[in-house]
N, C-alpha and C positions, 0 to 999 in steps of 0.2 A: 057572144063573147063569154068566155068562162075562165075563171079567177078561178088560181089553186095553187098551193103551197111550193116553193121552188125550192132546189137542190143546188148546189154549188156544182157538183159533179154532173148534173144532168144539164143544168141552166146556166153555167156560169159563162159561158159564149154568149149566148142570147144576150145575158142582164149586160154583159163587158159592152155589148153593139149598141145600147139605151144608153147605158153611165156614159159612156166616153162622149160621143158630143155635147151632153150637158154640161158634164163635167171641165171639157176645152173651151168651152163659150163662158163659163164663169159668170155665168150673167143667176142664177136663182144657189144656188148651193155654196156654203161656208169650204169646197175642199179645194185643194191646191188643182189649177189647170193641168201640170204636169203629171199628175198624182197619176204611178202606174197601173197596171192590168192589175195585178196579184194585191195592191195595196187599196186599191178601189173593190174589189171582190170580199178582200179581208173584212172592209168596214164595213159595206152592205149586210154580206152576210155571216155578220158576229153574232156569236154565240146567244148575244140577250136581244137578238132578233130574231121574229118570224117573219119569212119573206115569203111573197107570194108572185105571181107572173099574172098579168094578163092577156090570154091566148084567143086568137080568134083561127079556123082552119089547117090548125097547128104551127104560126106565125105566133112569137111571143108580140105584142106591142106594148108591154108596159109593165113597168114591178113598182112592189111598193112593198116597206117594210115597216111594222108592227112594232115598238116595243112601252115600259113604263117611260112613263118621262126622267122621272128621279126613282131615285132609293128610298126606301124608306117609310117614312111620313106621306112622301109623294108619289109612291108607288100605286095610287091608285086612279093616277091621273096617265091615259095613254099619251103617247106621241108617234108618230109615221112621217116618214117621206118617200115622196111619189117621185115617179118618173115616167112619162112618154115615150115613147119613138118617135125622133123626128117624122119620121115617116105615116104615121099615125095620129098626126097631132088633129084637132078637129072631130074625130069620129065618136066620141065622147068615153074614152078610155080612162080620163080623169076622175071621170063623171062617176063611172064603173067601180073604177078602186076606191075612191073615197066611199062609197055606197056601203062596199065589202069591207072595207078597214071599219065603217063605226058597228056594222053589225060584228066582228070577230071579237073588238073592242068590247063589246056590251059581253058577249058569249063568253070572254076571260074575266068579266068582273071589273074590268073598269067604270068607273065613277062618270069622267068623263075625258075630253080629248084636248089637247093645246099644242100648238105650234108655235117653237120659239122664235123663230127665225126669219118670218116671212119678208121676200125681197118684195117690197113697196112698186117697183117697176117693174112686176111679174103683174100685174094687172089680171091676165086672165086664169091665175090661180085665184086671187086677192075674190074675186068677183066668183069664181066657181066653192069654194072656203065659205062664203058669206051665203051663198044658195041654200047652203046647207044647212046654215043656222050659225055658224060661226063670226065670234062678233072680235073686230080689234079691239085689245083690252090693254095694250102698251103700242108703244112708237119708239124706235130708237134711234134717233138722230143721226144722220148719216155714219150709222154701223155698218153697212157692207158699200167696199167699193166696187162700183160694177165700172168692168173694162172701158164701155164707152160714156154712161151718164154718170161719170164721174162716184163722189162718196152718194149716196142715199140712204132712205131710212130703212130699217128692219121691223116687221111687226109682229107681235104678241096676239095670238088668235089662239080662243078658246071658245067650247062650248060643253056643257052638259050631256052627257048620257041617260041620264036619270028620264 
């Protein structure tokens, strides 16, 4: 598998084939289920993000995008969010890009890495996150409603770079 920097114009088909079933199930990501091609493309690959594709045989299976958490103050703390392919889920594509996000992380000078967001009922993110050294440092009380288990919590996952 080989991880590398994605184009909107080159990739934006592929990444559009990833986001959209995520995206429709509503079950791990803050964006609206109906949220279009062009409007889901927009956000991924905005300007104060680095996106990258995970390819295997020339098959994309998975992006992930790179950027500071905040502004500022806090701009030296990374954030990213990942994506699978259905179709690839299993083969350890997660495993890959989380690998490649905290090395490019380190290689831009971030400090370290946090994740605001994380849906509670994502289990095998929650568990793949923690592999990695990342520890829950907040909970937030049923913050995201997921379609079918109802309101649940959201959690705060951070770790060190250093």
């Amino acid at each position: 598998m080989q991880i590398r920097p994605a184009v909107l114009s080159a990739h934006g088909d592929f990444v559009w084939a990833i986001l959209q079933p995520t995206i429709r199930a509503g079950e791990t990501y803050t964006l609206p289920r109906e949220m279009s091609r062009v409007d889901a493309l927009d956000y991924w690959f905005a300007p104060w993000h680095e996106v990258f594709v995970a390819e295997e045989d020339t098959h994309i299976l998975g992006t992930y995008f790179l950027q500071p958490n905040q502004q500022g103050g806090g701009s030296h703390v990374a954030n990213c969010g990942y994506v699978t392919a259905p179709w690839a889920t299993g083969r350890g594509v997660a495993r890959a890009m989380c690998a490649h996000s905290l090395d490019r992380a380190r290689e831009r000078g971030f400090k370290a890495m946090q994740f605001n967001f994380v849906v509670s009922t994502n289990q095998r993110a929650v568990a793949l996150w923690q592999s990695f050294g990342f520890e829950i440092v907040g909970r937030l009380p049923g913050a995201f409603h997921h379609p079918s288990a109802g309101f649940v919590d959201a959690l705060v996952m951070y770790r060190s770079l250093l």
